[in-house]
SEFI-832894 format. One record per residue: residue number from 1; residue in one letter; x, y, z of N, C-alpha, C in turn. Coordinates in Angstrom, 2 decimals. Each point is the difference from the previous one (the first is absolute). Example, Ala and Ser with C-alpha at 12.3 -4.5 7.8 and 13.67 -1.06 7.14 Angstrom:
BEGIN
<rec 1,'A',<13.19,-5.69,7.80>,<-0.89,1.19,0.00>,<0.90,1.20,0.00>>
<rec 2,'S',<-0.35,1.05,-0.72>,<0.82,1.19,0.06>,<-0.77,1.09,0.73>>
***
This chain:
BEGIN
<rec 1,'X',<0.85,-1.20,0.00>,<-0.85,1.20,0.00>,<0.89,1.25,0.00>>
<rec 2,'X',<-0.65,1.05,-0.46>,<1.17,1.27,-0.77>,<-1.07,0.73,1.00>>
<rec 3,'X',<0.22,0.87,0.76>,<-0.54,1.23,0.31>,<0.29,1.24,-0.72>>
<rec 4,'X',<-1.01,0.68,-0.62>,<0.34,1.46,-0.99>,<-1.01,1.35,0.82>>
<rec 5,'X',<0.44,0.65,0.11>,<-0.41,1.27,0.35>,<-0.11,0.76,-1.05>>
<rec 6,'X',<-1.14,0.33,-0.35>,<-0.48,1.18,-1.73>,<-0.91,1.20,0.37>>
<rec 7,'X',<0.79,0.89,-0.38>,<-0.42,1.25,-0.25>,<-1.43,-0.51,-0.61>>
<rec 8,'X',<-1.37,0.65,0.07>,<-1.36,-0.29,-1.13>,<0.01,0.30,-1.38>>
<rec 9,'X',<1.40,0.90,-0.43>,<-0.08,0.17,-1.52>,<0.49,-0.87,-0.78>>
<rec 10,'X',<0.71,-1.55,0.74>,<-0.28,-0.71,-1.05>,<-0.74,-0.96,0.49>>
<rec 11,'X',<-1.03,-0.04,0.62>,<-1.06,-0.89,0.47>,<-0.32,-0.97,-1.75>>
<rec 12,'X',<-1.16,1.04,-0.31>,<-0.14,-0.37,-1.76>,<1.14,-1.09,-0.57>>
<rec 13,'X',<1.29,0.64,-0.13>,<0.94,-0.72,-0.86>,<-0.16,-1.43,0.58>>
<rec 14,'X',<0.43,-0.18,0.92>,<0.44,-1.17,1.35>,<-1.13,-0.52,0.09>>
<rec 15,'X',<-1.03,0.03,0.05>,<-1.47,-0.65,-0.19>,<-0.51,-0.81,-1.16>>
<rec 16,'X',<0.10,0.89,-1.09>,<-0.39,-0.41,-1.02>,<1.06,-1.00,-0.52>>
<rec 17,'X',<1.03,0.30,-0.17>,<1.24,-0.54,-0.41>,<0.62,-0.55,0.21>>
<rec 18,'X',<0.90,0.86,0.98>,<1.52,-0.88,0.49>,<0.07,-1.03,1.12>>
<rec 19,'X',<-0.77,0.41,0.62>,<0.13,-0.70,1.71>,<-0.40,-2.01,-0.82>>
<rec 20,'X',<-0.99,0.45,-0.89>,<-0.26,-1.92,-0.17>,<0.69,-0.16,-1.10>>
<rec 21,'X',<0.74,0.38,-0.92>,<0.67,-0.28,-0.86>,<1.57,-0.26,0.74>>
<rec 22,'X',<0.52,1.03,1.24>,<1.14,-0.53,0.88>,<-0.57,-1.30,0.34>>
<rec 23,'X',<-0.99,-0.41,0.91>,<-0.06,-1.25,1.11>,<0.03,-1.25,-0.96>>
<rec 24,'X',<-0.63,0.44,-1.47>,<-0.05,-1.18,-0.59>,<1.34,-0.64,-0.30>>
<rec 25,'X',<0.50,0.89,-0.31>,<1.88,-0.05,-0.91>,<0.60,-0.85,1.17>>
<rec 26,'X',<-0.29,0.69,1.38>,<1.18,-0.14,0.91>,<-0.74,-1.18,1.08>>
<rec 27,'X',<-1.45,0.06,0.20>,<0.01,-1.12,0.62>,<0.11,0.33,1.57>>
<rec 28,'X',<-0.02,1.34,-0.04>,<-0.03,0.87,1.49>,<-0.98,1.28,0.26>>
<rec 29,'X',<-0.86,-0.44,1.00>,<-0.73,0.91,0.18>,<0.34,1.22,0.79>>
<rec 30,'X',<-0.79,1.22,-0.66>,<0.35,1.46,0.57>,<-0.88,0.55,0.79>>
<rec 31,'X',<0.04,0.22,1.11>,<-1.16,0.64,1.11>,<0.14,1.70,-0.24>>
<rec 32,'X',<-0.81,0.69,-0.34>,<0.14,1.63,-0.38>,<-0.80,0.65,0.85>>
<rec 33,'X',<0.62,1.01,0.63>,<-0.41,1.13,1.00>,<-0.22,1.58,-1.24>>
<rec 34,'X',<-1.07,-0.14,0.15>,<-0.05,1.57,-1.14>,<-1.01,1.11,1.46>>
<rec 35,'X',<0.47,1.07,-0.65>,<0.36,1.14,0.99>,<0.88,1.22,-0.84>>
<rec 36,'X',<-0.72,0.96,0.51>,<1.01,1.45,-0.86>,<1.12,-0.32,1.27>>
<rec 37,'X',<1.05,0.70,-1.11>,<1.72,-0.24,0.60>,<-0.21,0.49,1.54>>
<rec 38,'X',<-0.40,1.30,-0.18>,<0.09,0.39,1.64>,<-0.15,-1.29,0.97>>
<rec 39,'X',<-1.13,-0.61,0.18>,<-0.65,-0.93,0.74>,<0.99,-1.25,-0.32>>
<rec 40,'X',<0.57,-0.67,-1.13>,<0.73,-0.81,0.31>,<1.34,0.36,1.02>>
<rec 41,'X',<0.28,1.07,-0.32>,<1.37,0.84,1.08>,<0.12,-0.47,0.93>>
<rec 42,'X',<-1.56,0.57,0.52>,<-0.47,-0.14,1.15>,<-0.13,-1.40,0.60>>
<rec 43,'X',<-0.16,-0.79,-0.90>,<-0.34,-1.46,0.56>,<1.66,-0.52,0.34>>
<rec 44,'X',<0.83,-0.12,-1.27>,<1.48,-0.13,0.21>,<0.70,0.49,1.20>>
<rec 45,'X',<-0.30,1.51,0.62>,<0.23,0.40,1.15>,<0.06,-0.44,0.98>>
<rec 46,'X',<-1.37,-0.72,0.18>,<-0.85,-0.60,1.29>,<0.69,-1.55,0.09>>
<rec 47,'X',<0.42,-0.44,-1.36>,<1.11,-0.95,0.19>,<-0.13,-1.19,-0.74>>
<rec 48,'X',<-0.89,0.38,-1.27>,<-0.69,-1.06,-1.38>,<1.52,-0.16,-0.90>>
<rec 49,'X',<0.11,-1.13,-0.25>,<1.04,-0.48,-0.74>,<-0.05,-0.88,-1.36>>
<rec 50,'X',<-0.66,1.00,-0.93>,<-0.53,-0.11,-1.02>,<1.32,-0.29,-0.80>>
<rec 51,'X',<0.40,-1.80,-1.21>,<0.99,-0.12,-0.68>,<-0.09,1.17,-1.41>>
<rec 52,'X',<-1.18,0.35,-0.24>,<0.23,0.82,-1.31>,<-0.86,1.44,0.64>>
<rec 53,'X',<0.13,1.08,-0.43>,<-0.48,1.10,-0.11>,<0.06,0.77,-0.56>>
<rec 54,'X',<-1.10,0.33,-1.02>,<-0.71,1.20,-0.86>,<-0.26,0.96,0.54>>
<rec 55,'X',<0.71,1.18,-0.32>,<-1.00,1.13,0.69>,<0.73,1.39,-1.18>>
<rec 56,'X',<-0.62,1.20,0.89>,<0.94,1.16,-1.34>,<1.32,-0.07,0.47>>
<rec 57,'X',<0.73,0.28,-1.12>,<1.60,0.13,0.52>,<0.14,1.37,0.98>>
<rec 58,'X',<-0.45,1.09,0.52>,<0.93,0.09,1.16>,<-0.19,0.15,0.97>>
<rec 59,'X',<-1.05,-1.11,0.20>,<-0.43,-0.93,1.51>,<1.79,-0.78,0.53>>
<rec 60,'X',<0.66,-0.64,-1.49>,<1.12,-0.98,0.14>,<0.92,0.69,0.66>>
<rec 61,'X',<0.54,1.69,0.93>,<1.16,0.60,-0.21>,<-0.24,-0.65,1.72>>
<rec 62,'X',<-1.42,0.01,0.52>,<-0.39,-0.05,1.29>,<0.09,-2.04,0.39>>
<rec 63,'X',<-0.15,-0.45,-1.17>,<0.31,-1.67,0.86>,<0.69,-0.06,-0.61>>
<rec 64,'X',<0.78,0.13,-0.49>,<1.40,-0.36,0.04>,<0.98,0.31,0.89>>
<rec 65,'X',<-0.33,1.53,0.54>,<0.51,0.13,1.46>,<-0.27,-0.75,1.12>>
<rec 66,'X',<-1.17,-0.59,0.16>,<-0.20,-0.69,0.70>,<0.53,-1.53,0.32>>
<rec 67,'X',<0.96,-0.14,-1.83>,<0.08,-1.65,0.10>,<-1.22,-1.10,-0.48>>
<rec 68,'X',<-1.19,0.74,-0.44>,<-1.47,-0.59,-0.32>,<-0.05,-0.65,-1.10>>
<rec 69,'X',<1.19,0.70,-0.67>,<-0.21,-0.84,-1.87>,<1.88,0.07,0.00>>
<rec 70,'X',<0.26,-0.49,-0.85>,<1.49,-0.38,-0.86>,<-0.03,1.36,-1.08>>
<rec 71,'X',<0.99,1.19,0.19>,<0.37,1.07,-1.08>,<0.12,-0.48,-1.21>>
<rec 72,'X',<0.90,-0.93,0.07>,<0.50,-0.43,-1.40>,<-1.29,-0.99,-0.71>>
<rec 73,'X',<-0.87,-0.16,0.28>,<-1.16,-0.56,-0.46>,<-1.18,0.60,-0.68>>
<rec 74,'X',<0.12,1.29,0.02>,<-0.87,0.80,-0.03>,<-0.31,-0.10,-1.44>>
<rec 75,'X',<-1.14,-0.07,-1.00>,<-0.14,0.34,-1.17>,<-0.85,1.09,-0.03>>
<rec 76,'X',<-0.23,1.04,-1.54>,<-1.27,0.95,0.04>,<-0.76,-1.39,-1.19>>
<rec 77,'X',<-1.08,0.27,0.32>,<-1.29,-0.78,-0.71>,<-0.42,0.84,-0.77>>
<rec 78,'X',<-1.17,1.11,0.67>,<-0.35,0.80,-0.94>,<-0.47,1.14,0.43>>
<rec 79,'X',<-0.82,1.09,-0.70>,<-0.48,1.17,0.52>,<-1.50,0.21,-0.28>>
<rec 80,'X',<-0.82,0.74,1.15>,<-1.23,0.20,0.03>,<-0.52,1.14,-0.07>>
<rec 81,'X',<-0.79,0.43,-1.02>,<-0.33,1.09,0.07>,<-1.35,0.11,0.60>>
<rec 82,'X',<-0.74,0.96,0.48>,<-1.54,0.29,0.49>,<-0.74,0.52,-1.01>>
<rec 83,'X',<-0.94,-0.76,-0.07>,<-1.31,0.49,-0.38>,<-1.61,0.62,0.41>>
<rec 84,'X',<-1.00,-0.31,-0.48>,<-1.22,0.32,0.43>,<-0.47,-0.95,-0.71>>
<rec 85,'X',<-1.19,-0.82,0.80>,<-1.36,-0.53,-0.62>,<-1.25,0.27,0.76>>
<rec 86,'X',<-1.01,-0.27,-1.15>,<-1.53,-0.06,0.60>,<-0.72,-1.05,-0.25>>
<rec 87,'X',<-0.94,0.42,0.05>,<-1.33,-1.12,0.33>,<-0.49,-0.12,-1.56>>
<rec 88,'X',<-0.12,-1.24,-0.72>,<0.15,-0.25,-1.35>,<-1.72,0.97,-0.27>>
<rec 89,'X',<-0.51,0.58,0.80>,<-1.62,0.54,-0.40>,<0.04,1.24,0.10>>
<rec 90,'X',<1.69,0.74,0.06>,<0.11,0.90,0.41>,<0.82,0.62,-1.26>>
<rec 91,'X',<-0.71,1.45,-0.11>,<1.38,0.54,-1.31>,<1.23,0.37,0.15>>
<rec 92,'X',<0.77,-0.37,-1.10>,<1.47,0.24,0.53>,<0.35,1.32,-0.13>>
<rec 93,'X',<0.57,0.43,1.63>,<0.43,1.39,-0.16>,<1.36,0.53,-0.62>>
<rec 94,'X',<-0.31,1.57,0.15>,<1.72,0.32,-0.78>,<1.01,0.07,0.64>>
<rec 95,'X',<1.32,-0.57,-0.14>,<1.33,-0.26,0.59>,<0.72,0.26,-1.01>>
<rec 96,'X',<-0.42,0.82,-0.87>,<1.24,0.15,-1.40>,<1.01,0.54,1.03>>
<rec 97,'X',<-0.36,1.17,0.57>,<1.05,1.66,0.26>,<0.07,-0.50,1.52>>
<rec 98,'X',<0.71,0.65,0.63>,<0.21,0.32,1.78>,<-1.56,0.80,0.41>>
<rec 99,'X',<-0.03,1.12,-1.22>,<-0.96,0.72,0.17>,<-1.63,-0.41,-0.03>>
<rec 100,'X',<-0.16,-1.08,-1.09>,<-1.44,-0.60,0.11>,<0.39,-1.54,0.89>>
<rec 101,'X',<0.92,-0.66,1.03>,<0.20,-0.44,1.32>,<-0.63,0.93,0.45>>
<rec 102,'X',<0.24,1.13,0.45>,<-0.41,0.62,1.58>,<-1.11,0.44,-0.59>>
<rec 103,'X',<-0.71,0.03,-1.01>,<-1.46,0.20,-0.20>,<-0.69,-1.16,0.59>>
<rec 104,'X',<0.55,-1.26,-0.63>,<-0.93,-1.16,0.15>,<0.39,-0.70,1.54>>
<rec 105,'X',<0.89,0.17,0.54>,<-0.08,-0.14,1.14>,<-0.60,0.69,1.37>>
<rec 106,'X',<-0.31,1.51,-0.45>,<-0.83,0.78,1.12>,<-1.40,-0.27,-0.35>>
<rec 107,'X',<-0.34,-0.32,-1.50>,<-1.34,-0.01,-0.06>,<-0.38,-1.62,0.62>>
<rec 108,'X',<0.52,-0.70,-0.26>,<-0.30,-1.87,0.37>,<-0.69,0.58,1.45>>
<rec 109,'X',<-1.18,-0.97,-0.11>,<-0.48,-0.23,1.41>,<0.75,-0.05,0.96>>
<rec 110,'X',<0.85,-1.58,-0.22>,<1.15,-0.37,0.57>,<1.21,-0.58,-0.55>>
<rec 111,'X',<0.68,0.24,0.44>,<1.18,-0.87,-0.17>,<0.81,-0.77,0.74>>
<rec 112,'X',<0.55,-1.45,-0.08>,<0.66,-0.88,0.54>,<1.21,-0.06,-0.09>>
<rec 113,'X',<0.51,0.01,0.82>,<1.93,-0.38,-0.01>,<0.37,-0.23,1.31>>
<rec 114,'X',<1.02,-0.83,0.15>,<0.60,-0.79,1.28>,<1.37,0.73,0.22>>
<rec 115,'X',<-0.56,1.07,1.51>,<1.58,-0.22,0.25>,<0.95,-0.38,0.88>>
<rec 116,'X',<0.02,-1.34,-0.35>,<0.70,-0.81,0.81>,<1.40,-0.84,-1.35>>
<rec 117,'X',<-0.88,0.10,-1.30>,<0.95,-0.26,-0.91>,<0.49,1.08,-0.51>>
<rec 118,'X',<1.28,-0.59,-0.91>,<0.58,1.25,-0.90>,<-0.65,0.65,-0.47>>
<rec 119,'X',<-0.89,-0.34,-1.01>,<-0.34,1.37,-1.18>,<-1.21,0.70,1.37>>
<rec 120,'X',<-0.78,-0.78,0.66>,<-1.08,1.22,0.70>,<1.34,1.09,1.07>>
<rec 121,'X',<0.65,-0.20,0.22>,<1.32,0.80,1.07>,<0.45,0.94,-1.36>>
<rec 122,'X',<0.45,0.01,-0.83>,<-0.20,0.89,-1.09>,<-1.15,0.87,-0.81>>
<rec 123,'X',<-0.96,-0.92,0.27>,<-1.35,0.79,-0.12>,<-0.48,1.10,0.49>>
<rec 124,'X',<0.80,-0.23,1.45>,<-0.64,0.80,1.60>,<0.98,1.34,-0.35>>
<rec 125,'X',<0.76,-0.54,-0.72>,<1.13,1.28,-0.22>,<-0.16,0.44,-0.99>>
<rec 126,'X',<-0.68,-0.15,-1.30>,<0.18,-0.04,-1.50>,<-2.06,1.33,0.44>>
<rec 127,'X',<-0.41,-0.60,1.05>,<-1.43,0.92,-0.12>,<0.16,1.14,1.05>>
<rec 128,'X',<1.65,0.43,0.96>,<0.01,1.34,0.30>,<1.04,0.77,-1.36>>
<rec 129,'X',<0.69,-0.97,-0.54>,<0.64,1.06,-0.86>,<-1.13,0.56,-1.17>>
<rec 130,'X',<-1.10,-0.80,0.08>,<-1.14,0.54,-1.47>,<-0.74,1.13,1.06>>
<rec 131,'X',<0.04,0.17,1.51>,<-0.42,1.07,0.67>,<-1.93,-0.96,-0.14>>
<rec 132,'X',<-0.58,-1.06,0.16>,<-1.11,-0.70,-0.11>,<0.02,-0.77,1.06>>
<rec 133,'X',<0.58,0.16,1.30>,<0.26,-1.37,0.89>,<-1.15,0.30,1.13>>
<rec 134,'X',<-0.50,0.97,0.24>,<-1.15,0.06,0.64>,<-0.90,-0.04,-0.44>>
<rec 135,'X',<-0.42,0.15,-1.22>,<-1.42,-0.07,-0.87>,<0.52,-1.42,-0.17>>
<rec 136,'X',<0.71,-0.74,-0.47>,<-0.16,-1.09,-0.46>,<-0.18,-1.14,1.30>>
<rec 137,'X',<1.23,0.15,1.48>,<-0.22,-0.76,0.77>,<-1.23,0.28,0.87>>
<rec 138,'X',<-1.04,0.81,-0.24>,<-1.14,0.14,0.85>,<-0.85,-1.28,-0.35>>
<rec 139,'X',<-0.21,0.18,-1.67>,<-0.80,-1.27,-0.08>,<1.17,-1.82,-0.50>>
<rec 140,'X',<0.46,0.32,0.30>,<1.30,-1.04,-0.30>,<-0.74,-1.45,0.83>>
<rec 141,'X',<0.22,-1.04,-0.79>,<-0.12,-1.43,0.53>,<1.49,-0.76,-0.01>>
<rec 142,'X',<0.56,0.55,1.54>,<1.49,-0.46,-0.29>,<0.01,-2.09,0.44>>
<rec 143,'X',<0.68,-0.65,-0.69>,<-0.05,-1.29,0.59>,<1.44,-0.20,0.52>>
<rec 144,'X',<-0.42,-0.55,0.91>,<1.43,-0.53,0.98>,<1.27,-0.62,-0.81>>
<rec 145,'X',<-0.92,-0.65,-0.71>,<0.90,-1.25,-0.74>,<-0.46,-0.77,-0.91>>
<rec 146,'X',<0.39,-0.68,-1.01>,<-0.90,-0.48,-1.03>,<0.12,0.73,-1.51>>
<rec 147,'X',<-0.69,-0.69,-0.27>,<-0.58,1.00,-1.08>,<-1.62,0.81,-0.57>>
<rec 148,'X',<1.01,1.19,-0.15>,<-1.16,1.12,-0.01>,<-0.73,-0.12,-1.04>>
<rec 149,'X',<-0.24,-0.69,-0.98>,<-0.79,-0.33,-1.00>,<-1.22,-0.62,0.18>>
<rec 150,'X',<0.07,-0.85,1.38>,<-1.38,-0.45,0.30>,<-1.01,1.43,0.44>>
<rec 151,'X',<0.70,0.98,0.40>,<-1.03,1.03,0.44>,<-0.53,0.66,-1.35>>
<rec 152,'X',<0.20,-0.48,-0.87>,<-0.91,0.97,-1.10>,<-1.15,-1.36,-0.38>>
<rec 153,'X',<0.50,-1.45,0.45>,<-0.77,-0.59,-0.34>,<-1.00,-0.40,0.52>>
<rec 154,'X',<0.23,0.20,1.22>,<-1.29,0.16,1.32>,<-0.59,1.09,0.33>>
<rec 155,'X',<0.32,1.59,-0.76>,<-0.50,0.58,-0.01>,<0.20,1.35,0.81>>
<rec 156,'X',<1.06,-0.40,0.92>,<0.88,0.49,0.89>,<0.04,1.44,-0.45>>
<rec 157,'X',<0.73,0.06,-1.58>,<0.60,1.02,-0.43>,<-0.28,0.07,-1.14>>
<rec 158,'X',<0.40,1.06,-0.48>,<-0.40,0.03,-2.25>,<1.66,-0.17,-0.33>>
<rec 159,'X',<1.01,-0.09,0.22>,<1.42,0.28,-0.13>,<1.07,-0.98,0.54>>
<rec 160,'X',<0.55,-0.78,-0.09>,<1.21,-0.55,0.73>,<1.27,0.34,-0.58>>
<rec 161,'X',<1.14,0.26,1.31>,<1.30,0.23,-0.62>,<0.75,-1.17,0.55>>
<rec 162,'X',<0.65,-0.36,-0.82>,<1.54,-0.76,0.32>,<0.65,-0.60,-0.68>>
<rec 163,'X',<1.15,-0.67,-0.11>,<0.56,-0.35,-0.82>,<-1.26,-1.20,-0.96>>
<rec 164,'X',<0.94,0.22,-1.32>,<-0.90,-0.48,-1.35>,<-0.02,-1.38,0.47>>
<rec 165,'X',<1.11,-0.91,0.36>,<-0.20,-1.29,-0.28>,<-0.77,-0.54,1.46>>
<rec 166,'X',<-0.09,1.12,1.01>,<-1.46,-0.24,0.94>,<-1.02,0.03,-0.08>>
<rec 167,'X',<-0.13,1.34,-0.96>,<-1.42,0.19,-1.11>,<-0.64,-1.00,0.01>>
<rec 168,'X',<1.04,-0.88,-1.02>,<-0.52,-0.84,-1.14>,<-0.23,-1.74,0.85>>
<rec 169,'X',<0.28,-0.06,1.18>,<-0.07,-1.10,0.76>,<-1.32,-0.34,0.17>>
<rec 170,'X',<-0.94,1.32,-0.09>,<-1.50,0.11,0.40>,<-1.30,0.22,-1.57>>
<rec 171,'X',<0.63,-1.39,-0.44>,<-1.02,0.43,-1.31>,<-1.10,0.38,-0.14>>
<rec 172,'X',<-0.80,0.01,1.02>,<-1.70,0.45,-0.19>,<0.72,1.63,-0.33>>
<rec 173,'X',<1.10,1.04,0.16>,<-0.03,0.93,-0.04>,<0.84,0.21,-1.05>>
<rec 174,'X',<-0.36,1.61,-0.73>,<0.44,0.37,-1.45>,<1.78,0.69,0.24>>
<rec 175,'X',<1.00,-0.22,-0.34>,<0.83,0.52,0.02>,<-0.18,1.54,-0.86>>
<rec 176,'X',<-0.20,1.21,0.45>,<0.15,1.17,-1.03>,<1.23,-0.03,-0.56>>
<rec 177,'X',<1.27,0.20,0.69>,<1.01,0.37,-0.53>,<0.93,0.74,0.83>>
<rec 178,'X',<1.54,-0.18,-0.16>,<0.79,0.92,1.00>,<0.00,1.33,0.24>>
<rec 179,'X',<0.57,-0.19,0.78>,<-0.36,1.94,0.56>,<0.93,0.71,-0.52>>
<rec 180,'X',<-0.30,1.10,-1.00>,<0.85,0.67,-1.04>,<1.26,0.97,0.35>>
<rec 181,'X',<1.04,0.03,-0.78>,<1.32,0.21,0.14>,<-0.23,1.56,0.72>>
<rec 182,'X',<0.78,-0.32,0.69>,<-0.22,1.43,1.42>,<-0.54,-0.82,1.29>>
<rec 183,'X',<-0.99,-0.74,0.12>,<-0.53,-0.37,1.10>,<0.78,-1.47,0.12>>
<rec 184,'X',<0.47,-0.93,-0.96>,<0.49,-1.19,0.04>,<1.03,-0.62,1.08>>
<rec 185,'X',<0.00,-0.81,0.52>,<1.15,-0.86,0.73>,<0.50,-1.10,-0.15>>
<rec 186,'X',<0.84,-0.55,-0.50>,<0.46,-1.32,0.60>,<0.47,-0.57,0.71>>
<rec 187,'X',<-0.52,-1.35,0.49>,<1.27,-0.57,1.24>,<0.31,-1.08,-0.33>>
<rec 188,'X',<1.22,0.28,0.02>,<0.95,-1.33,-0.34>,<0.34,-1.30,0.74>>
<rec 189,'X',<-0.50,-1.29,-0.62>,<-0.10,-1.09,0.80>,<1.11,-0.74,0.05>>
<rec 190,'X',<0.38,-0.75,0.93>,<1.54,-0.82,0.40>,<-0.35,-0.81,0.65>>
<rec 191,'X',<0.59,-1.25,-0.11>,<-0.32,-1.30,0.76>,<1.65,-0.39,0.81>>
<rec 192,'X',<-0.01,-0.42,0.73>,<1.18,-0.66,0.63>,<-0.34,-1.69,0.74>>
<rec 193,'X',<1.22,-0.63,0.57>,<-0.07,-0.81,0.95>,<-0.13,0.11,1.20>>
<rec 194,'X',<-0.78,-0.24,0.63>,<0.52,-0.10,1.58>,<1.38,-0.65,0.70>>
<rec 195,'X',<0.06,0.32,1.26>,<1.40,0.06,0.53>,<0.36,-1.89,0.39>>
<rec 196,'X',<-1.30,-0.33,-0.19>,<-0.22,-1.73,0.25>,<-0.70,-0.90,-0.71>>
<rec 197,'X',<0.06,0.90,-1.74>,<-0.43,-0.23,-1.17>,<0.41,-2.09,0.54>>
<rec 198,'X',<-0.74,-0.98,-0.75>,<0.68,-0.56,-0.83>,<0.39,-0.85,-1.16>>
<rec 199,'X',<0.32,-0.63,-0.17>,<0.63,0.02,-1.76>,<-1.26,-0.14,-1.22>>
<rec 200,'X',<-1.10,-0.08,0.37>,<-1.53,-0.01,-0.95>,<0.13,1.26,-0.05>>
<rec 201,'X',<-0.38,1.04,1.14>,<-0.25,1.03,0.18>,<0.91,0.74,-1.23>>
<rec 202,'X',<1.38,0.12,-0.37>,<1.28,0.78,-1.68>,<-0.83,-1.36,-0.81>>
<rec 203,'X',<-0.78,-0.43,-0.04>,<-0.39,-0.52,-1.39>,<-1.51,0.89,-0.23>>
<rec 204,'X',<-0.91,0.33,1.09>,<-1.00,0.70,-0.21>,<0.35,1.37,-0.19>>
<rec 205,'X',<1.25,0.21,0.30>,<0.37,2.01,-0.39>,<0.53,0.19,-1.13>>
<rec 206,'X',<0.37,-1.37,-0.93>,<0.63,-0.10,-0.98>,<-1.23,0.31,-0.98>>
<rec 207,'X',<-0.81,-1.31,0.60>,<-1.53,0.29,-0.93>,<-0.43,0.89,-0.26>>
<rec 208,'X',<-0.31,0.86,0.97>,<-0.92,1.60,0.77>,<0.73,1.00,-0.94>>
<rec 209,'X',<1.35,-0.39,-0.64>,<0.96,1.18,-0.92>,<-0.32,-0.57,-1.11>>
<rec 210,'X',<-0.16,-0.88,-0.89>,<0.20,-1.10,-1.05>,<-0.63,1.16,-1.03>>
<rec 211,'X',<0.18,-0.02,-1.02>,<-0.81,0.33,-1.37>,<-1.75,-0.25,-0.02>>
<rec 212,'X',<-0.52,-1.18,0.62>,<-0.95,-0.28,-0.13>,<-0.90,0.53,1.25>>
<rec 213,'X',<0.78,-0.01,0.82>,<-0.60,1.16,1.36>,<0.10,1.24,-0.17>>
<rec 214,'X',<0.73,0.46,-0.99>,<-0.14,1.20,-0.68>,<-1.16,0.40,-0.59>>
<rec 215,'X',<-0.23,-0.91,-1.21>,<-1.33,-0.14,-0.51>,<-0.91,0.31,0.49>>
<rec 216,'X',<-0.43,-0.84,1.24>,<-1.01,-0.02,0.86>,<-0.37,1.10,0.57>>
<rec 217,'X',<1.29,1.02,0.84>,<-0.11,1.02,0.36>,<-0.92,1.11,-0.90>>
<rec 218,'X',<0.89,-0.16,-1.18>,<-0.93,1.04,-0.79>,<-1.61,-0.36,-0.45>>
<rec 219,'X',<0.03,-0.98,-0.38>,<-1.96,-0.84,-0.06>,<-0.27,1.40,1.14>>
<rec 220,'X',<0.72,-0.72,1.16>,<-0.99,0.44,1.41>,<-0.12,1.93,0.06>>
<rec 221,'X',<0.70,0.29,-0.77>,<-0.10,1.42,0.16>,<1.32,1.14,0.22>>
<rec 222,'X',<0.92,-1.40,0.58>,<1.44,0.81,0.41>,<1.03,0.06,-1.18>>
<rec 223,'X',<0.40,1.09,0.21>,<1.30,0.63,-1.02>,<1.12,-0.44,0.23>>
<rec 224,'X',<0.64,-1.04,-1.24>,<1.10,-0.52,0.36>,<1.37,0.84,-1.08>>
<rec 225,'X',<0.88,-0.89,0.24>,<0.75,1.15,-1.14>,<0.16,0.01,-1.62>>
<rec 226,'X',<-0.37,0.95,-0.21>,<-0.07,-0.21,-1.78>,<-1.73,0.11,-0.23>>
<rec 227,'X',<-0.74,-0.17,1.24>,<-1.74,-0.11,-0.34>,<-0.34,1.97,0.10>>
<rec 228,'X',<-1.01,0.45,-0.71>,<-1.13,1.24,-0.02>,<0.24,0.07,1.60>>
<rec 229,'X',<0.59,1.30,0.30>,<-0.41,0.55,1.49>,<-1.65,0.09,0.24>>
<rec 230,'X',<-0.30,0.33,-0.91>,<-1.60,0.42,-0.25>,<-0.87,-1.16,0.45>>
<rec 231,'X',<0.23,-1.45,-0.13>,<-0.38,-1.06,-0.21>,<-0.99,-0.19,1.16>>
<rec 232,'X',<-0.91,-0.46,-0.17>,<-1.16,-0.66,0.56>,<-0.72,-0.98,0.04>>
***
């Protein structure tokens, strides 16, 4: 048994894909803890000794100080950009400009974003620099954790933000499209070993980098290198 700790932006990839296409090859099963990076930190802290871990790269500057993962192990996977979706009964709003963002975000009933993960902790920051963070967090449906896509589908909200390949984990909901150049972020994903990895564990980080986990990444929404930043 492989213990993996994953960031939720590649939930999608690792679901659909890789996780049973690894166990089949190898004949070893993978137990997965998914959780935005913060919260895995946090778990590692408390004293979780996870052999593989996904999360954004510069969560890694902090366990590696710790001794939590192996430096020299470290790979980048890929990058995530944020988006918006709605409720497939719902019209798609405008996100061309920065400028029709902070239209369609003060007018939305509501809007959803988590900040407990990356892209909503950029969100929280990305809606005082648009000068909208009190009109928008008054009626705001923030979720702890998860994904914010179920709130447009339960009704929660007309809007969800977060990264694309979280979006897209929640198919009852419409992906609009990323959030346009000026408002955009990415976070860059890195996997390592743990400090008591063992020897299955460098055959699943080998996988998790491979060409074909590449692939996957992008299906799922994430920007790998050489793929459309734009991509969705």
């Amino acid at each position: 048994m492989i213990s993996l700790f994953s960031a939720l932006s590649v939930k999608k990839a690792l679901d659909d894909v890789l996780l049973h296409a690894f166990t089949t090859r190898h004949a070893v099963d993978v137990e997965v803890t998914f959780d935005p990076t913060t919260i895995l930190v946090e778990k590692i802290g408390a004293g979780a000794e996870p052999d593989v871990v996904i999360a954004v790269s510069s969560a890694f500057a902090g366990l590696e100080a710790t001794g939590a993962v192996i430096p020299e192990s470290r790979v980048v996977l890929a990058k995530s950009g944020i988006g918006i979706a709605t409720a497939p009964e719902l019209v798609d709003p405008d996100i061309a400009t920065v400028d029709a963002l902070r239209a369609t975000l003060t007018s939305a009933r509501s809007v959803a974003y988590s900040r407990s993960g990356a892209s909503g902790i950029y969100f929280a920051r990305l809606l005082e620099e648009l000068g909208i963070a009190d009109e928008v967090n008054k009626r705001a449906t923030v979720v702890e954790k998860g994904f914010t896509a179920l709130a447009v589908t339960d009704g929660r909200a007309d809007l969800a933000v977060q990264q694309i390949s979280e979006l897209k984990f929640v198919p009852q909901a419409r992906v609009v499209g990323p959030l346009p150049d000026g408002a955009q972020h990415y976070s860059e994903l890195s996997a390592a070993l743990g400090r008591t990895a063992p020897p299955e564990a460098a055959a699943l980080l080998r996988f998790l980098s491979s060409a074909e986990a590449m692939a996957a990444y992008r299906d799922a929404g994430l920007v790998t290198e050489g793929s459309p930043r734009t991509s969705a």
